[in-house]
C-alpha positions as CSV (number, residue, x, y, z in Angstrom):
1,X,60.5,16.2,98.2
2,X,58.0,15.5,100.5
3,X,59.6,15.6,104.2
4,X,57.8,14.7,107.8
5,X,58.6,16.3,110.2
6,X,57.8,14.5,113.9
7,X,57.9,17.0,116.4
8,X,58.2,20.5,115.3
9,X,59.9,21.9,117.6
10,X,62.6,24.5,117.7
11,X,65.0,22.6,115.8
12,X,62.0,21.1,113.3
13,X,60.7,24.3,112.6
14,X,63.1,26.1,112.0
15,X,64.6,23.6,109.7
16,X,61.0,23.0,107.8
17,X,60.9,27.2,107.5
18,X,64.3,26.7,105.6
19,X,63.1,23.3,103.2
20,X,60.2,25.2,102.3
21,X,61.6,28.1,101.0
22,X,63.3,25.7,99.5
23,X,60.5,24.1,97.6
24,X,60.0,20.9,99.3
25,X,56.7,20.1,100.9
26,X,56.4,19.6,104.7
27,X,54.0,18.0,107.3
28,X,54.4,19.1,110.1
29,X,53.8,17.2,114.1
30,X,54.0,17.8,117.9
31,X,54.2,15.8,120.4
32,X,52.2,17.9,122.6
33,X,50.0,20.6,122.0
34,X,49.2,20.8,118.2
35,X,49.3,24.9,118.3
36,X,52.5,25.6,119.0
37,X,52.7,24.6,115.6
38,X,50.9,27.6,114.3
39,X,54.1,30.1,114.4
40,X,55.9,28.0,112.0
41,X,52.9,27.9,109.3
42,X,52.3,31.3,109.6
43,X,55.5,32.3,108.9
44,X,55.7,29.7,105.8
45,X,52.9,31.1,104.9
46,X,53.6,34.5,104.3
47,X,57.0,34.2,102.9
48,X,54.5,33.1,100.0
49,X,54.8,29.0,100.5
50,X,51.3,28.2,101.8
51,X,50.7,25.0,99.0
52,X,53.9,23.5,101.0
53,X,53.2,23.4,104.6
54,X,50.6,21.3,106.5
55,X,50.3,19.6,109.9
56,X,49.2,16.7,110.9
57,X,49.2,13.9,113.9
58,X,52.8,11.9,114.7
59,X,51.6,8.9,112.7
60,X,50.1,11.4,109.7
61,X,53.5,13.3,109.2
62,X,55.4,9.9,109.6
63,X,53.5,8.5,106.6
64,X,53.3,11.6,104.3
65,X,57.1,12.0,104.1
66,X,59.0,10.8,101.8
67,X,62.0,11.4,104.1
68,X,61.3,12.1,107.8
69,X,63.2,14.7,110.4
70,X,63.0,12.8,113.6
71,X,63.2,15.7,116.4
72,X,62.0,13.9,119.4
73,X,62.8,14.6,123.2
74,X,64.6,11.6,124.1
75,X,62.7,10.9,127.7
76,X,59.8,10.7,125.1
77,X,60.7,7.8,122.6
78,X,58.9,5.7,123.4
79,X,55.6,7.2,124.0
80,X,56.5,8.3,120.2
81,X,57.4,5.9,118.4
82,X,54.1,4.0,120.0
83,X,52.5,6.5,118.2
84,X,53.8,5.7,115.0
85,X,53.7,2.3,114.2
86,X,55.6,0.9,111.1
87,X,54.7,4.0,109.1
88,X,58.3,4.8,109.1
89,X,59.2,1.6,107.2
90,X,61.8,1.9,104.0
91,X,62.1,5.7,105.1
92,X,65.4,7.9,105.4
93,X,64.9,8.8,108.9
94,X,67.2,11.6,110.3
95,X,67.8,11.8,113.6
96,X,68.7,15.3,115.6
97,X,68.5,13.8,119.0
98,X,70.5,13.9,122.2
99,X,71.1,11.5,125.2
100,X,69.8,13.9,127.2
101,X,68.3,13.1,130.5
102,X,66.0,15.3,132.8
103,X,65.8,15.0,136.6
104,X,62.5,15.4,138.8
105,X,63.9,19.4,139.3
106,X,63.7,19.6,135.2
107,X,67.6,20.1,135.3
108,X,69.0,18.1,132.2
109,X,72.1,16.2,131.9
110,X,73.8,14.0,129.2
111,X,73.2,10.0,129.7
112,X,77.0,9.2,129.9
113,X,76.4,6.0,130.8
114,X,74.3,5.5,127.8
115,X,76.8,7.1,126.0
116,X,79.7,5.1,127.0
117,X,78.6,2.2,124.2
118,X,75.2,3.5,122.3
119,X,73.8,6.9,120.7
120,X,70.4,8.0,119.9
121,X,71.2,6.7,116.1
122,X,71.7,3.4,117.0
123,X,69.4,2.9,119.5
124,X,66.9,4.8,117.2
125,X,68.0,2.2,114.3
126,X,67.0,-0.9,116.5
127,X,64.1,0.3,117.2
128,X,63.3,0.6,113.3
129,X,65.2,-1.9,112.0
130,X,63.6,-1.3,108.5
131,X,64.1,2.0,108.3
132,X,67.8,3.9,106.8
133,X,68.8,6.2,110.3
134,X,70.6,9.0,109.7
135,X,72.1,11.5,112.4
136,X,72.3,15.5,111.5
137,X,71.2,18.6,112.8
138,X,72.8,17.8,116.2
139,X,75.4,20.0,117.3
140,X,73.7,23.1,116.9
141,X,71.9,24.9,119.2
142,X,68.3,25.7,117.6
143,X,68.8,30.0,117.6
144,X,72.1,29.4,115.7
145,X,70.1,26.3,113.1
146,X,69.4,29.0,110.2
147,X,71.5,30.5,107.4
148,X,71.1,34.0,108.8
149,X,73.1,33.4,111.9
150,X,76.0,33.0,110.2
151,X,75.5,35.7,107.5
152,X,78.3,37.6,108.6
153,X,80.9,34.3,107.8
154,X,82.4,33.5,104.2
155,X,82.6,29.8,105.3
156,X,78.9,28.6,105.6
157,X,78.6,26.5,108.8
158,X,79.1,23.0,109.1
159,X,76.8,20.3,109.7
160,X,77.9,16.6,110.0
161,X,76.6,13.6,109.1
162,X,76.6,10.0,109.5
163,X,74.8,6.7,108.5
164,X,74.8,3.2,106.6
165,X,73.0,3.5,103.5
166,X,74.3,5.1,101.4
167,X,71.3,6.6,99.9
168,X,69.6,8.0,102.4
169,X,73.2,9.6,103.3
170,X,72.7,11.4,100.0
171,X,69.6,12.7,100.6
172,X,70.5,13.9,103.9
173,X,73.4,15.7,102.6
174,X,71.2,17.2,99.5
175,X,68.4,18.7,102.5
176,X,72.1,19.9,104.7
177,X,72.8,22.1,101.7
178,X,68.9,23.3,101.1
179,X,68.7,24.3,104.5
180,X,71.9,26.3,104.1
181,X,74.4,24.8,105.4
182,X,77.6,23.1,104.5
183,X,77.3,18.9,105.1
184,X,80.2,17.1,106.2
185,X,80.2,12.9,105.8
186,X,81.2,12.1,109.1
187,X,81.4,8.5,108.2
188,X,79.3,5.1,109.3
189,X,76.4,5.2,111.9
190,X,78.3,3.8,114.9
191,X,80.5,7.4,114.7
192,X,77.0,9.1,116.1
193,X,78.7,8.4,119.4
194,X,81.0,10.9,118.7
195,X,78.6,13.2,117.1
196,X,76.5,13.4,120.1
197,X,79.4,13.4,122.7
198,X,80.6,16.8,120.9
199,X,77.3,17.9,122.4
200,X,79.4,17.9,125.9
201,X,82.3,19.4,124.2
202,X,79.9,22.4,123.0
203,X,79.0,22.5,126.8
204,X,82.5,23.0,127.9
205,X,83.3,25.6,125.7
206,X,80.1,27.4,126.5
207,X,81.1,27.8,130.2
208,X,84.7,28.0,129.6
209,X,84.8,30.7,126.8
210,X,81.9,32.1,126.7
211,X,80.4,32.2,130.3
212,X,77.8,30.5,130.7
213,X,75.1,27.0,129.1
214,X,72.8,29.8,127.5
215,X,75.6,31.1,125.2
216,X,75.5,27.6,123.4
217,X,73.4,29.4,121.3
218,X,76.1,31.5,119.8
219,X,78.5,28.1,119.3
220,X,79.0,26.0,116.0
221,X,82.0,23.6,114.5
222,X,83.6,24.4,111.4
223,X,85.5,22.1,109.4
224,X,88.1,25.2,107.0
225,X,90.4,23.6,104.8
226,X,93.5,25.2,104.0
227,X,94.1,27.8,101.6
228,X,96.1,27.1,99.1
229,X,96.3,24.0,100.8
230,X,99.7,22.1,103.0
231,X,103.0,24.1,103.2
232,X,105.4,21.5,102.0
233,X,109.0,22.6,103.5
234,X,112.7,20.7,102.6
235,X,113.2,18.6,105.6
236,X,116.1,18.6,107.9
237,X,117.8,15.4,109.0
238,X,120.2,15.6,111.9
């Protein structure tokens, strides 16, 4: 599969390291200075994948993918998707984006207004109304985004997922499980809202079990299903 990848970041690269090893082709983009990009190639490249990874402009990456990772600060939308036109047209488009906002001190914040009736998803869906909007990738912080953090667990780690079509939902879920982790239909795109308002949730229990925002990085949802499964027992009526 050929996947773009606009702006490779830390949660696009680390997810393009992971589909390449996986044998799908990637383009890589920044929005921003093109070599910070150079990290993430060079470590493609010598795990032995160099025929797989190349970089390119927002508009270039948008184009060559078949399916496209949409990793975009949000304060920077629309400068973005300016930048790339109707390339993204008929695409699976899957969105890791947060309502985050930013002050003039760089302190960021969740939008709750936004968030009170809209999510990134949707709001990224009306903006490309011919395009199939998928949200993943969302609740995890970027250090914890690869396999290897959770090598010590039986259970892989979950990643949810939600959309409309029921296609690109596939698809997503197919590049969940190549990047090594284990997808969970979260149900219709409107239930984004609730993906991205977990994002406060993770917040919470950063400061309140773990200390402090920077150990968000050590965080992740599971969804464990019981083993051997309900524990049926004879009722009592009084």
């Amino acid at each position: 599969m050929k996947i773009g990848v606009i702006n490779a970041g830390n949660i696009g690269g680390r997810l393009a390291r992971a589909w390449a090893a996986a044998g799908h082709h990637v383009m890589l983009s920044k929005d921003g200075a093109m070599e910070k990009l150079e990290p993430v190639i060079a470590d493609i490249t010598e795990a032995g994948h160099e025929e797989r990874v190349r970089k390119g402009t927002l508009a270039e990456a948008a184009t060559y993918g078949d399916v496209v990772l949409f990793s975009v600060y949000w304060p920077r939308l629309d400068e973005v998707l300016d930048a790339i036109g109707d390339a993204l047209d008929g695409k699976t488009v899957i969105d890791t984006m947060n309502p985050l906002g930013v002050t003039e001190d760089f302190i960021h914040f969740h939008d709750t207004d936004f968030m009170l009736s809209n999510s990134t998803t949707e709001e990224l869906q009306r903006r490309l109304p011919k395009s199939h909007v998928v949200k993943a990738f969302s609740n995890l912080a970027a250090p914890v985004l690869e396999r290897e953090a959770w090598s010590n667990y039986a259970e892989k780690q979950t990643v949810f997922y939600v959309g409309d079509h029921a296609d690109s939902m596939d698809t997503t879920r197919e590049l969940i499980i190549d990047a090594g982790f284990r997808p969970i239909n979260a149900g219709n795109q409107s239930a984004a809202r609730q993906l991205e308002q977990l994002g406060i949730l993770l917040h919470h229990v950063a400061h309140g079990e773990f200390g402090g925002d920077e150990d968000l990085i050590r965080i992740g949802f599971r969804v464990v299903e019981s083993d051997p499964g309900p524990v049926a027992r004879e009722r009592v009526d009084r």
